[in-house]
gemmi code that builds the backbone of each chain (N, CA, C; Angstrom):
import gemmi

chains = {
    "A": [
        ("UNK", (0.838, -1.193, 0.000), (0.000, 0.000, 0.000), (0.872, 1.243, 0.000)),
        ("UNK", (0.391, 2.332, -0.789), (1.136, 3.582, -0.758), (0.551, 4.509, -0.606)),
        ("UNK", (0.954, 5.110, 0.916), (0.078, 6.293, 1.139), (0.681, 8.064, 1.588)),
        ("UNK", (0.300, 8.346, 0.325), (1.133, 9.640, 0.159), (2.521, 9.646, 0.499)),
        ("UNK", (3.236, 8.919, -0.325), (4.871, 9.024, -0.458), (4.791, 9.717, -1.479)),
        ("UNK", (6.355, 10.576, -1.973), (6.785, 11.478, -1.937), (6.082, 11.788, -3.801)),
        ("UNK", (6.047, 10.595, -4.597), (6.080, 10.141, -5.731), (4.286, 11.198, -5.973)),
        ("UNK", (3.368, 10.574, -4.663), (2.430, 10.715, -4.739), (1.776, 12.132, -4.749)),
        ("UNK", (2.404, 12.996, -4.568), (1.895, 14.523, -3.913), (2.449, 15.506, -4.909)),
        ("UNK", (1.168, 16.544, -5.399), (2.041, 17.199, -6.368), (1.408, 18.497, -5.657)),
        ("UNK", (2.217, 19.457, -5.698), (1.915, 20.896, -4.664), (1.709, 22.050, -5.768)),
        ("UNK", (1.093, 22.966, -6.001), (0.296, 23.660, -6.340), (0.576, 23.657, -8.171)),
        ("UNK", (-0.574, 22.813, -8.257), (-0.843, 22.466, -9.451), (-1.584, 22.839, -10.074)),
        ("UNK", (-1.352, 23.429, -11.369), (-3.225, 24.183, -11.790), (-3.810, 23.298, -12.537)),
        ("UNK", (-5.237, 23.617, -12.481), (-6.628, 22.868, -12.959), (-7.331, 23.765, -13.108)),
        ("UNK", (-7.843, 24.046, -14.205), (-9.114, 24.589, -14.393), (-10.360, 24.410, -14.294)),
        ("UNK", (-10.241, 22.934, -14.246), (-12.070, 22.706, -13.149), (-11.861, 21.366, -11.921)),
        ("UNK", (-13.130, 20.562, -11.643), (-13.086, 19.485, -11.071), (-12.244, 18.107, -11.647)),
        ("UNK", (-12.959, 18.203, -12.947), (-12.175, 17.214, -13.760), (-10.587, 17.188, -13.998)),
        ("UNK", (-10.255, 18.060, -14.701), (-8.962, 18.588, -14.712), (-8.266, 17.785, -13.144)),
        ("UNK", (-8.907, 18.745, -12.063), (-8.066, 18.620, -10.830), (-8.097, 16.748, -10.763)),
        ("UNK", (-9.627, 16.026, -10.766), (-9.420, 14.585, -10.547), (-8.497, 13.623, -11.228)),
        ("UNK", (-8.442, 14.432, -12.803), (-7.393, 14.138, -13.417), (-5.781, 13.800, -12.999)),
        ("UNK", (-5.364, 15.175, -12.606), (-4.385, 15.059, -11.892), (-4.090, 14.232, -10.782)),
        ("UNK", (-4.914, 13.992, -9.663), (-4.760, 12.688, -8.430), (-4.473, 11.555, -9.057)),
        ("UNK", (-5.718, 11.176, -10.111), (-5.351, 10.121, -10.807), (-4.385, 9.802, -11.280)),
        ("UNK", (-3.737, 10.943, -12.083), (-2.109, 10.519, -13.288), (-0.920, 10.014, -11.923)),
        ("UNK", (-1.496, 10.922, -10.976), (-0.304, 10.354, -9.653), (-0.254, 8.916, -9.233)),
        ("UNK", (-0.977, 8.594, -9.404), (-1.510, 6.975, -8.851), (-0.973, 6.332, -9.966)),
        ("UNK", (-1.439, 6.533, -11.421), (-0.939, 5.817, -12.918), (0.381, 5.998, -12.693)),
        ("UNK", (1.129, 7.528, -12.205), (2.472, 7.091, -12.514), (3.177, 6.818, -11.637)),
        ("UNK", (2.569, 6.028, -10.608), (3.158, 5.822, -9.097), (3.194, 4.233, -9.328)),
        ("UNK", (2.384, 4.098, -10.228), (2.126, 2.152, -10.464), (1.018, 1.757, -9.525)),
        ("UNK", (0.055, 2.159, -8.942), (-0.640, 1.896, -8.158), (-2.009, 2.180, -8.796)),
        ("UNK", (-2.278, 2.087, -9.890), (-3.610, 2.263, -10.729), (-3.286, 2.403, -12.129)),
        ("UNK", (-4.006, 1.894, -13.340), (-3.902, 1.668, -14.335), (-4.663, 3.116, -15.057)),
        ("UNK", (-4.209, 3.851, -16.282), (-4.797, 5.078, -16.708), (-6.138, 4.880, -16.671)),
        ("UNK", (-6.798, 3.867, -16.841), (-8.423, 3.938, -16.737), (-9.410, 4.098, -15.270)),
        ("UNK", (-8.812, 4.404, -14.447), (-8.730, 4.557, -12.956), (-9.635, 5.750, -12.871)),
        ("UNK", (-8.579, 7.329, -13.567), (-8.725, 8.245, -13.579), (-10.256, 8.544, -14.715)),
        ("UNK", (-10.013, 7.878, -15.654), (-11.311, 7.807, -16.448), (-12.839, 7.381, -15.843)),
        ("UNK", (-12.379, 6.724, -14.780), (-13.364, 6.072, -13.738), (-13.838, 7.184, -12.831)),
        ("UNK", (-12.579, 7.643, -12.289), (-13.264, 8.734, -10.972), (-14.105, 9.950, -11.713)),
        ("UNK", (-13.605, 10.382, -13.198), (-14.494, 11.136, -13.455), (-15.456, 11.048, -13.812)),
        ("UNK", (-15.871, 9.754, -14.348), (-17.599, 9.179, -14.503), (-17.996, 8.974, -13.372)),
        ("UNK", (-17.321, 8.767, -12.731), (-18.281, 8.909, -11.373), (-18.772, 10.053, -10.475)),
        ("UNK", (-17.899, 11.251, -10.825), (-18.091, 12.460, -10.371), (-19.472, 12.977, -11.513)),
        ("UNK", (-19.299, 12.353, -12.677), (-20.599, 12.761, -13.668), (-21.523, 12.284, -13.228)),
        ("UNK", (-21.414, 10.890, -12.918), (-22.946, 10.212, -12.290), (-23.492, 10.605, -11.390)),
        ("UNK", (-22.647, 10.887, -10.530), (-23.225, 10.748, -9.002), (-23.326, 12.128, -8.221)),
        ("UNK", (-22.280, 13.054, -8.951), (-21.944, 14.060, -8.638), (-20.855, 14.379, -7.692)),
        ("UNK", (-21.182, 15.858, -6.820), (-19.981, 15.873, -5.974), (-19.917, 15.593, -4.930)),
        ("UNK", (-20.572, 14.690, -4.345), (-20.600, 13.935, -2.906), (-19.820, 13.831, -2.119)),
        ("UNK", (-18.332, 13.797, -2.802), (-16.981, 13.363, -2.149), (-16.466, 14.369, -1.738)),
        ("UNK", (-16.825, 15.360, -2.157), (-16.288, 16.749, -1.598), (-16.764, 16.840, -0.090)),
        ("UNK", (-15.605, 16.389, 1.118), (-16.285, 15.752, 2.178), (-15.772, 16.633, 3.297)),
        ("UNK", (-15.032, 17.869, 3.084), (-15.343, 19.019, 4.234), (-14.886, 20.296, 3.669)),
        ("UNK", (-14.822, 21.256, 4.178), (-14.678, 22.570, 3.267), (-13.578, 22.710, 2.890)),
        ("UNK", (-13.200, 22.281, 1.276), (-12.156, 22.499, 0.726), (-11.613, 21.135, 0.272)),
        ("UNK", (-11.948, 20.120, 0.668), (-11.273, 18.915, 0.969), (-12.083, 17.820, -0.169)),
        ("UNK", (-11.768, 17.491, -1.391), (-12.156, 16.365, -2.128), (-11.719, 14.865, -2.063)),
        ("UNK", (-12.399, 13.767, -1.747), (-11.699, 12.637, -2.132), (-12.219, 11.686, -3.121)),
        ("UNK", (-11.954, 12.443, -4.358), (-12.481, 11.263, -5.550), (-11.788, 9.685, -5.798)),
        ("UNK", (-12.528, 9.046, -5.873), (-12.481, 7.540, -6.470), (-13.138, 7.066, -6.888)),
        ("UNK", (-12.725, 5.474, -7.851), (-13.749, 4.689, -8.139), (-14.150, 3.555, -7.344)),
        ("UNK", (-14.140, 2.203, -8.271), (-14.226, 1.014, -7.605), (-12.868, 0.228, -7.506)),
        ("UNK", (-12.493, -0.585, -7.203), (-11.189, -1.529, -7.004), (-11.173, -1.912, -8.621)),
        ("UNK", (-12.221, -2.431, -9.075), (-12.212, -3.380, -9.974), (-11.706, -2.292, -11.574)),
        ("UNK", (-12.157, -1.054, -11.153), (-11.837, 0.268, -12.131), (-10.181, 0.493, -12.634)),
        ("UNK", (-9.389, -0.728, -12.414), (-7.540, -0.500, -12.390), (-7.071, -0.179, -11.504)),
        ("UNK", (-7.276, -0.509, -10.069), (-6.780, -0.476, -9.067), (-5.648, -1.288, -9.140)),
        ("UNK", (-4.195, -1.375, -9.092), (-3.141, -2.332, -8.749), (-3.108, -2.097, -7.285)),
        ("UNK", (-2.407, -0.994, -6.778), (-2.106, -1.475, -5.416), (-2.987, -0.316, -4.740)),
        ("UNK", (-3.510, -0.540, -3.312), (-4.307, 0.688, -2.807), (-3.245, 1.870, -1.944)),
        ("UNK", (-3.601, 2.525, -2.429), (-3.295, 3.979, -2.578), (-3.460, 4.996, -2.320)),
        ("UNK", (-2.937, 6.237, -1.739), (-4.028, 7.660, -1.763), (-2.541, 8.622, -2.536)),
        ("UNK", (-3.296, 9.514, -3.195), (-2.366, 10.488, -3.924), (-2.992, 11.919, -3.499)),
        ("UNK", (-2.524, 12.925, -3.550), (-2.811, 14.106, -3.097), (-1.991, 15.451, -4.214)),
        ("UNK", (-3.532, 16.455, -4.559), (-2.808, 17.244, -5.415), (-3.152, 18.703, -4.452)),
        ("UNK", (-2.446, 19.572, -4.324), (-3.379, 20.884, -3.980), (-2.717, 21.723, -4.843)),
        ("UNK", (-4.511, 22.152, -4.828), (-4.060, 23.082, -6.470), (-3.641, 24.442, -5.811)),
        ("UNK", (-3.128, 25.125, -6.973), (-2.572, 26.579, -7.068), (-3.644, 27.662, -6.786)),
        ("UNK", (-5.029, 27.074, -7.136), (-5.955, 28.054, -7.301), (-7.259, 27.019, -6.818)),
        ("UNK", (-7.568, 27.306, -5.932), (-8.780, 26.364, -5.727), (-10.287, 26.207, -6.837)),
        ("UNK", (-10.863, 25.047, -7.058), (-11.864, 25.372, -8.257), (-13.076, 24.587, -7.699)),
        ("UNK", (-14.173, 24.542, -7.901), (-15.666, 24.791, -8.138), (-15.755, 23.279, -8.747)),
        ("UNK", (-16.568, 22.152, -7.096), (-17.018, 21.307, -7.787), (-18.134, 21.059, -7.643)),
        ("UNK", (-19.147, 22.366, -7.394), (-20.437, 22.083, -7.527), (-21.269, 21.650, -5.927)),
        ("UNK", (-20.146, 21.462, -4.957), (-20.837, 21.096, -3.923), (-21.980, 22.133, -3.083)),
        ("UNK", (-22.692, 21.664, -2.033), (-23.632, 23.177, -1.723), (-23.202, 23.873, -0.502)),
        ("UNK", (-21.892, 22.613, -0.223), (-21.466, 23.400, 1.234), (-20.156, 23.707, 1.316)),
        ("UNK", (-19.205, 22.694, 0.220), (-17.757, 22.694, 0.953), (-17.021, 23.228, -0.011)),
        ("UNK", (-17.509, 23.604, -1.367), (-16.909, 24.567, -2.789), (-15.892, 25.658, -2.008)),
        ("UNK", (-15.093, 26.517, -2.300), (-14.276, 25.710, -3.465), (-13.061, 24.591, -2.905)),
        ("UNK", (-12.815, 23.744, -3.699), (-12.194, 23.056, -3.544), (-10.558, 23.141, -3.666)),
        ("UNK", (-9.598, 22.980, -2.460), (-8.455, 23.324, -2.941), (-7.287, 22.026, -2.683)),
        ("UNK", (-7.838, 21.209, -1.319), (-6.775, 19.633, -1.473), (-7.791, 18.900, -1.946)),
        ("UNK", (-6.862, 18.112, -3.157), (-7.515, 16.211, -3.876), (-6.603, 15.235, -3.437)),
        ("UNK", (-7.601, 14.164, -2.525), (-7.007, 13.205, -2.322), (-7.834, 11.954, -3.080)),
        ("UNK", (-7.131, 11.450, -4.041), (-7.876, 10.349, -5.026), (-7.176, 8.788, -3.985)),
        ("UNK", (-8.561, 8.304, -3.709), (-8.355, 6.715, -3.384), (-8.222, 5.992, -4.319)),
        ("UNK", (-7.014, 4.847, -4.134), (-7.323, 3.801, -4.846), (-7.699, 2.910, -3.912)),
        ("UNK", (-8.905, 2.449, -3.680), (-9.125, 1.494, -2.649), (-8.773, 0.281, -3.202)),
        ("UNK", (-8.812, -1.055, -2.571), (-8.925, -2.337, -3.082), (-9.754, -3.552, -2.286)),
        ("UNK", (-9.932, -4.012, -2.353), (-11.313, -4.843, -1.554), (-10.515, -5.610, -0.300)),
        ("UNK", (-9.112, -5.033, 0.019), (-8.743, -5.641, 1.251), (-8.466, -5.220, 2.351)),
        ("UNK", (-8.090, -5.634, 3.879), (-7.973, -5.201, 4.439), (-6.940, -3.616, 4.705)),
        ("UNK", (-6.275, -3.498, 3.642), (-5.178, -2.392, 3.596), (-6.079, -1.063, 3.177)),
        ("UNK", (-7.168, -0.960, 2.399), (-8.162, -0.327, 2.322), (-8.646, 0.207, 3.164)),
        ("UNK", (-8.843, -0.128, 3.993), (-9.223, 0.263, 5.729), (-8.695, 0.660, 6.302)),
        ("UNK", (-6.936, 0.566, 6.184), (-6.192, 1.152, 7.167), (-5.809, 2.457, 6.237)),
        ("UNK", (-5.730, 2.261, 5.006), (-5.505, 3.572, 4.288), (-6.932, 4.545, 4.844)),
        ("UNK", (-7.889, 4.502, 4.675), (-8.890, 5.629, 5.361), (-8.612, 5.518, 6.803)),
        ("UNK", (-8.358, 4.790, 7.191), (-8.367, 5.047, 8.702), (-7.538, 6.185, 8.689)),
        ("UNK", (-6.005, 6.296, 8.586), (-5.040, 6.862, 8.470), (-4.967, 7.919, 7.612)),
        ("UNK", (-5.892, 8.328, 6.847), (-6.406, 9.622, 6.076), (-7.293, 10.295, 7.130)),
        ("UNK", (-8.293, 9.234, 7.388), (-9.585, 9.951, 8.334), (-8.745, 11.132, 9.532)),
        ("UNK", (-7.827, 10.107, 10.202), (-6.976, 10.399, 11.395), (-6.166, 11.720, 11.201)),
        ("UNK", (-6.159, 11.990, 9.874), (-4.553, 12.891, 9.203), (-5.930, 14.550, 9.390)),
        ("UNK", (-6.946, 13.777, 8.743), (-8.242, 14.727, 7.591), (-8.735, 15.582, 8.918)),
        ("UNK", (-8.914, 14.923, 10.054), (-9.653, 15.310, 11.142), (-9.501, 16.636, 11.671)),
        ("UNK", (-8.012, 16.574, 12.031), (-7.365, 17.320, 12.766), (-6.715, 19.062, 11.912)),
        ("UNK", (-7.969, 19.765, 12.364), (-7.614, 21.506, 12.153), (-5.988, 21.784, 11.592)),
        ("UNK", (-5.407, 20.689, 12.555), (-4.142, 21.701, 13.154), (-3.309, 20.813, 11.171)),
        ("UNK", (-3.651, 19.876, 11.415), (-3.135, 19.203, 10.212), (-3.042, 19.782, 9.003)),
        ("UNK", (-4.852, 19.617, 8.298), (-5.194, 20.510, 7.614), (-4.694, 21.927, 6.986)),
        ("UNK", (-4.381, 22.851, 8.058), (-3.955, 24.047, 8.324), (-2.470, 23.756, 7.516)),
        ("UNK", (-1.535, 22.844, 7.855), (-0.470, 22.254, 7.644), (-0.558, 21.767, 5.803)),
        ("UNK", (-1.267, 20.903, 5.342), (-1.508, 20.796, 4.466), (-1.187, 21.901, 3.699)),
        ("UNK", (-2.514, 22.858, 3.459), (-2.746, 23.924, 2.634), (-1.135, 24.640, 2.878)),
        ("UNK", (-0.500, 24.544, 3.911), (0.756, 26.090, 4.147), (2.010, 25.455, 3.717)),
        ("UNK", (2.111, 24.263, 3.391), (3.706, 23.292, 3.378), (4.557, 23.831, 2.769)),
        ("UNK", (5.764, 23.756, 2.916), (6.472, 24.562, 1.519), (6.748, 23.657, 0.601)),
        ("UNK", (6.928, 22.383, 0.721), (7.306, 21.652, -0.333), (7.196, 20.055, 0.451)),
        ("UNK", (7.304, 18.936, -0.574), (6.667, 17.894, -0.210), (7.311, 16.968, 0.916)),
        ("UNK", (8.261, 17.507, 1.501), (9.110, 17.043, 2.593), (8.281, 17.614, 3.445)),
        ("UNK", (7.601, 18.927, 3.592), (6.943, 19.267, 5.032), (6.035, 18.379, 4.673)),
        ("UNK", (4.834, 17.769, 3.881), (4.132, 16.998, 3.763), (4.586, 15.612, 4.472)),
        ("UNK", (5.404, 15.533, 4.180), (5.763, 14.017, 4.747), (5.847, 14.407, 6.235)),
        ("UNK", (6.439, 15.548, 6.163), (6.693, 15.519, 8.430), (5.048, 15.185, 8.655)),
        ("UNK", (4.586, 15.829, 8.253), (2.543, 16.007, 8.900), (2.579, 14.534, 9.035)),
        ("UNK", (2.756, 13.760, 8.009), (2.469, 12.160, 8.092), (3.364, 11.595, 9.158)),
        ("UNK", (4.252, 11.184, 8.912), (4.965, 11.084, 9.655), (4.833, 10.915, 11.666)),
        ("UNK", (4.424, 12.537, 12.044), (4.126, 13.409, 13.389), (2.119, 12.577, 13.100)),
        ("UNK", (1.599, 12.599, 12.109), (0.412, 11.323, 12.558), (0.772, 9.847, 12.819)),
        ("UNK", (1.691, 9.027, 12.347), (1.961, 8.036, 12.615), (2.596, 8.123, 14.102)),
        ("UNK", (3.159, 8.606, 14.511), (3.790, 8.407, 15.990), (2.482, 8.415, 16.815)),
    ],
    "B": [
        ("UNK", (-30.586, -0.475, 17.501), (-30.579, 0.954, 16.601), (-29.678, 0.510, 15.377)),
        ("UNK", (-30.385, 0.813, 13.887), (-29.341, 0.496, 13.419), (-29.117, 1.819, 12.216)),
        ("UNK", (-27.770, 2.088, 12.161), (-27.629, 2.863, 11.415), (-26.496, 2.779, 9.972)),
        ("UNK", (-27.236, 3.415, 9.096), (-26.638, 3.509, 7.820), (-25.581, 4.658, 7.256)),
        ("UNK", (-24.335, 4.696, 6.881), (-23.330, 5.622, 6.607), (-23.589, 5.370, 4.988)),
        ("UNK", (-24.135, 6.312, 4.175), (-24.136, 6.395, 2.768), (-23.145, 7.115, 1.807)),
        ("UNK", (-22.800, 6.474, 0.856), (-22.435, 7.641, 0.027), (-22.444, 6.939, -1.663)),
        ("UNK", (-21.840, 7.629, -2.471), (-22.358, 6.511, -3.924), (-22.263, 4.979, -4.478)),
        ("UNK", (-20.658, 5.082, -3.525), (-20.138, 4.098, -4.205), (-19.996, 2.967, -3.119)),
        ("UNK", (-20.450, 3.176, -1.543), (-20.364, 2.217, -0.631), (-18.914, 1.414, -0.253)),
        ("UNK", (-18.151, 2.839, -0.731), (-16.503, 1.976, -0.386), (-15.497, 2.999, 0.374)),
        ("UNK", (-15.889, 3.872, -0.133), (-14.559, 4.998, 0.363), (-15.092, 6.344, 1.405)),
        ("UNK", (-16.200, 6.921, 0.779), (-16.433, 7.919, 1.750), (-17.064, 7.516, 2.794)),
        ("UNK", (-18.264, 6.129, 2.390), (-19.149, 6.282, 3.536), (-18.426, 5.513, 4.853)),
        ("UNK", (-17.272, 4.825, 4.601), (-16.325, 3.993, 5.497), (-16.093, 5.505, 6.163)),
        ("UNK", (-14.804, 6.259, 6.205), (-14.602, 7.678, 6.496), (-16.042, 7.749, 7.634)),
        ("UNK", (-17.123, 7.904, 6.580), (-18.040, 8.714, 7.774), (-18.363, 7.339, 8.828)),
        ("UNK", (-18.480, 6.455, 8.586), (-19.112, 5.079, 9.524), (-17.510, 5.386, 10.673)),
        ("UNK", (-16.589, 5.311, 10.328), (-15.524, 5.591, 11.514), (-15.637, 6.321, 12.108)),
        ("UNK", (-16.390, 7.667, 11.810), (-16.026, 9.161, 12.561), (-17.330, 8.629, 13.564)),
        ("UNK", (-18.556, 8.105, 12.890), (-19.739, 7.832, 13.182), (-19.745, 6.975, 14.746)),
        ("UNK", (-18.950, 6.059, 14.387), (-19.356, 5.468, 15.357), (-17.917, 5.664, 16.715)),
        ("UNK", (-17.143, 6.733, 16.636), (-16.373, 6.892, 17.366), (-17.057, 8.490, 18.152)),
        ("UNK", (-18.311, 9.171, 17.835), (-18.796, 9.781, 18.208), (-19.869, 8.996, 18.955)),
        ("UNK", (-20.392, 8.057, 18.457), (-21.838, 7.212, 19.206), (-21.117, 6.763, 20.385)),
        ("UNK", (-19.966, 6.245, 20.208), (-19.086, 5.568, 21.668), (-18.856, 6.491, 22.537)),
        ("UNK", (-18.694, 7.313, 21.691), (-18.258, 9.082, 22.884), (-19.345, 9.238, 23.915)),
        ("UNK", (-20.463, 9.590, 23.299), (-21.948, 9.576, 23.604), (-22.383, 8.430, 24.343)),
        ("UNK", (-21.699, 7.524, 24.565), (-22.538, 6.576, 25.320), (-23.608, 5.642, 24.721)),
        ("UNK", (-23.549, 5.946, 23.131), (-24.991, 5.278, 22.441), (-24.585, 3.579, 22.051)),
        ("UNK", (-24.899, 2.797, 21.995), (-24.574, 1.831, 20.992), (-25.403, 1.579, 20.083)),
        ("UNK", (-24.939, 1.019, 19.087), (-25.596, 1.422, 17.706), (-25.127, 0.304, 16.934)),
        ("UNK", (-25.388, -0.118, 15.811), (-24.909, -1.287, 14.608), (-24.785, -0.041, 13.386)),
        ("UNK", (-23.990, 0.221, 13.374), (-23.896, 1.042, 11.853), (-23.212, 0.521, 11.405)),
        ("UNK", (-22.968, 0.583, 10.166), (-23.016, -0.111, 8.942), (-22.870, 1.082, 7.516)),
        ("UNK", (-21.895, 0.431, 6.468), (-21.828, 1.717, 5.630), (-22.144, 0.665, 3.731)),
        ("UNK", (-22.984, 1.861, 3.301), (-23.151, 1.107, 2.193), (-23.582, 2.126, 1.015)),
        ("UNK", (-24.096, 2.042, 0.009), (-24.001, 2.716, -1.815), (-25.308, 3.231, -1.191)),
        ("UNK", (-25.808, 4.240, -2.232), (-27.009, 5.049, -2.044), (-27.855, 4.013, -2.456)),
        ("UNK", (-28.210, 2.943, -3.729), (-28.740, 2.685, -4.260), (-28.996, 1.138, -3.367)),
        ("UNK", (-28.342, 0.744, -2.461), (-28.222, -0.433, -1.863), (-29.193, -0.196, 0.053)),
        ("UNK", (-28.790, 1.162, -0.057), (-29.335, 2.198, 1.568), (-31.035, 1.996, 0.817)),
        ("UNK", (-31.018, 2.361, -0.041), (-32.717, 2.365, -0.398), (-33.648, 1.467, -0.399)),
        ("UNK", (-33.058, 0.093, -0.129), (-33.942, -1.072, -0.323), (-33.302, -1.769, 1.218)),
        ("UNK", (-32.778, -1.157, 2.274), (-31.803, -1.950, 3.022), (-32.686, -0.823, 4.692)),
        ("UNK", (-33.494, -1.500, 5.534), (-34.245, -1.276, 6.653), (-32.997, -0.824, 7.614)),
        ("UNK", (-33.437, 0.569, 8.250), (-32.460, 1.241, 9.231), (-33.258, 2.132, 10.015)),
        ("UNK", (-32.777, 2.625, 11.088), (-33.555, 3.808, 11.929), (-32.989, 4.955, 11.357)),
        ("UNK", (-31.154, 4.837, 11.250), (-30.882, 6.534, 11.005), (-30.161, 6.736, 9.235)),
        ("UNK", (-30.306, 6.946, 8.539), (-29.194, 7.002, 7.369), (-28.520, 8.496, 7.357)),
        ("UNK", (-27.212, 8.310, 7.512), (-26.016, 9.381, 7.602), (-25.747, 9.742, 6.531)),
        ("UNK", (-25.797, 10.720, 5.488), (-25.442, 10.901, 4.162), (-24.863, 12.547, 3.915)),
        ("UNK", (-24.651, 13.078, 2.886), (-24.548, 13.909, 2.256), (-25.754, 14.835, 2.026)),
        ("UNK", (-25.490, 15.945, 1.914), (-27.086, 16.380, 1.381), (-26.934, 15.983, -0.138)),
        ("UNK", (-26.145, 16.010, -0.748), (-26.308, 15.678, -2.457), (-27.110, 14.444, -2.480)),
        ("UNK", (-26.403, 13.727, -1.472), (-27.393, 11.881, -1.523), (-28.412, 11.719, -0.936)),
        ("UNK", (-28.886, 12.878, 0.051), (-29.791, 12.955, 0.693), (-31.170, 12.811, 0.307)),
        ("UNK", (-31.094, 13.943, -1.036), (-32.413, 14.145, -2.318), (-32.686, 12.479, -2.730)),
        ("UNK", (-31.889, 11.503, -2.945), (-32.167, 10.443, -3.344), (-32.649, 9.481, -2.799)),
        ("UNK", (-32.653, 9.708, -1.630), (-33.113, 8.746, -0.350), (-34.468, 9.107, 0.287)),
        ("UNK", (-34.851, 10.212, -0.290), (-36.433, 10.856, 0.034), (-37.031, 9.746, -0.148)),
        ("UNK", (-38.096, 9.445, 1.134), (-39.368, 8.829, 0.843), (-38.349, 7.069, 1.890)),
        ("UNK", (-36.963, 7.309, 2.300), (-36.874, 5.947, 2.891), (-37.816, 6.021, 3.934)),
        ("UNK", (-38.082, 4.916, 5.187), (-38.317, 5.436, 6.428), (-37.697, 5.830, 7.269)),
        ("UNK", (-36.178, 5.664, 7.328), (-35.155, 5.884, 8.329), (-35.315, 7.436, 8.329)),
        ("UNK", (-34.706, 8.261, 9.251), (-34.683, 9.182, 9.870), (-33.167, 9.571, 8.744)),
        ("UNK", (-33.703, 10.974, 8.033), (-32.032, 10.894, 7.163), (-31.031, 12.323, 8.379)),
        ("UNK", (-29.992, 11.989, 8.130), (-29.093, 13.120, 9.035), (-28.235, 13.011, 7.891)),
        ("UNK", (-28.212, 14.593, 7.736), (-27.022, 15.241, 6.633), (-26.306, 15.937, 7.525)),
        ("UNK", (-24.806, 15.052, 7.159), (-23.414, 16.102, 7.481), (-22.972, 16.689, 6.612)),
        ("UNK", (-22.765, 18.167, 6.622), (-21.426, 18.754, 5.269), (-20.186, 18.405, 5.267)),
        ("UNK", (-19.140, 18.248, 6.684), (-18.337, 18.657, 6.659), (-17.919, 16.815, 7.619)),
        ("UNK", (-17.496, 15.785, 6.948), (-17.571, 14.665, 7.237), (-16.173, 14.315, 8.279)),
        ("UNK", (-15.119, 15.275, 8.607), (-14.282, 15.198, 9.391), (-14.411, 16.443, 10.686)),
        ("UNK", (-15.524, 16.268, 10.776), (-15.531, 17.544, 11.870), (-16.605, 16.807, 12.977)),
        ("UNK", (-15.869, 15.756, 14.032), (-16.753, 14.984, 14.559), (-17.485, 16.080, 15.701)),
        ("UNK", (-17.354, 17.333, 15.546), (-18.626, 18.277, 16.361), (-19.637, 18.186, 15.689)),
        ("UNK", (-19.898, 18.873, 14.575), (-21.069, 18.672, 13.924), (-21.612, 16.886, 13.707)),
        ("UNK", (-20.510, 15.998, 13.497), (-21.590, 15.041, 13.739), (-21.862, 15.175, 15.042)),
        ("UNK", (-21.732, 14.999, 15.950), (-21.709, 14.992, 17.528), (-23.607, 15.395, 17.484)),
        ("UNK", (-23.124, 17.135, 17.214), (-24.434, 17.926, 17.036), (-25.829, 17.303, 16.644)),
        ("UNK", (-25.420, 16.914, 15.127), (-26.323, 16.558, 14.304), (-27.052, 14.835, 14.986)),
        ("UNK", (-26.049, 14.021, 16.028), (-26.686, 13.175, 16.059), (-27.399, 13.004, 17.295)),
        ("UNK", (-26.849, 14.057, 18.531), (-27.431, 14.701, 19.309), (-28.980, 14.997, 18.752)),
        ("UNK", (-28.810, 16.034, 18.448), (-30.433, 16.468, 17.510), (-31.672, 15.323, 17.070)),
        ("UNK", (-30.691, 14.549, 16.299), (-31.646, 13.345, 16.158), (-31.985, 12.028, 17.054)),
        ("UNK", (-31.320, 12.097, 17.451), (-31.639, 10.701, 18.471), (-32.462, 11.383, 19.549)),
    ],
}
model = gemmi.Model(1)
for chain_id, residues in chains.items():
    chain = gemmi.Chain(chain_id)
    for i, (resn, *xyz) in enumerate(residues, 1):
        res = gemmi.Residue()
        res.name, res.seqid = resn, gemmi.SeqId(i, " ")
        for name, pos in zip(("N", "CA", "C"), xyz):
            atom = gemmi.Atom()
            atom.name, atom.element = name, gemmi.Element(name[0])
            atom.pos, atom.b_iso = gemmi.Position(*pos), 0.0
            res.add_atom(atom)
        chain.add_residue(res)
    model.add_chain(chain)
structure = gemmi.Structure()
structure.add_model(model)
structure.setup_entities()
């Protein structure tokens, strides 16, 4: 499982919409080896179908699909964009960190959200997120959650 | 009591909220069976509370369960609040 190593995190990246931005989480995962390019083709039909549901606190997106969508290994990748963008949600727009799951139907799936949930929770984290200077402070945040 | 954590796809977000969910019900003193599953699977599937989104919320009109919409799915005050309120 790979969860937000260094490969995975790209820091202020531009996108011009939702797609665009899901795009980007995704290509991280394709070029991390941990999801196949049709992954990313997945999370955005699913953001068409279903809408923006995943947009799951103010500012904070976590698009995915299913396992079976080119999942190789489970995963989380993280983009924050340069400019935050508009995914339609009614409460938590605009959107400025993407964290794309690759889940997989096993137990490592579980500990990857657990260990997002745990990271996602905490103000002080968050706060950390959005201000990093570069993807080494990212890793301390992880890191200072694992202890 | 049994309760439902929704979201589309019954894998990734509504897990997220079923953790926050039921580490607030333990807080509270409640015990509860929650359980997390797809919007389309919550609709045919008997519960007292379903936890959702407001986006998923519109789709679940007309279950019998009692629906509770969170916005902000890592902010275990507002769930706290919201499940306060309802129970």
């Amino acid at each position: 499982m790979k969860f937000l190593e260094p490969p995975l995190i790209a820091l202020d990246a531009e996108a011009a919409s939702a797609e665009e931005a899901i795009r980007l989480a995704g290509a991280l995962l394709t070029e991390a080896g941990a999801a196949e390019a049709r992954y990313a083709d997945a999370m955005v039909d699913s953001y068409r179908e279903r809408g923006p549901y995943f947009v799951l606190a103010p500012s904070i997106a976590l698009p995915h699909a299913r396992a079976q969508d080119g999942v190789i290994e489970a995963a989380v990748s993280f983009v924050r964009l340069k400019e935050p963008v508009v995914f339609g949600h009614s409460a938590n727009d605009p959107v400025q960190l993407v964290f794309a799951l690759g889940g997989s139907d096993s137990g490592e799936h579980i500990a990857l959200l657990r260990q997002l949930t745990t990271l996602l929770s905490s103000p002080a984290h968050l706060e950390q997120f959005k201000q990093a200077a570069d993807v080494e402070a990212i890793q301390q945040i992880i890191r200072g959650n694992e202890q | 009591m049994k309760v439902l954590c929704v979201c589309g796809l019954g894998q990734g977000t509504s897990l997220i909220l079923r953790m926050n969910v039921e580490n607030v019900l333990s807080a509270m003193g409640v015990s509860a069976d929650v359980e997390h599953t797809d919007v389309s699977t919550a609709s045919g599937t008997a519960a007292d509370y379903i936890i959702t989104s407001q986006e998923l919320a519109q789709s679940l009109e007309g279950h019998s369960a009692r629906i509770i919409v969170v916005n902000n799915y890592f902010d275990n005050d507002e769930i706290k609040q919201k499940l306060e309120e309802a129970l």
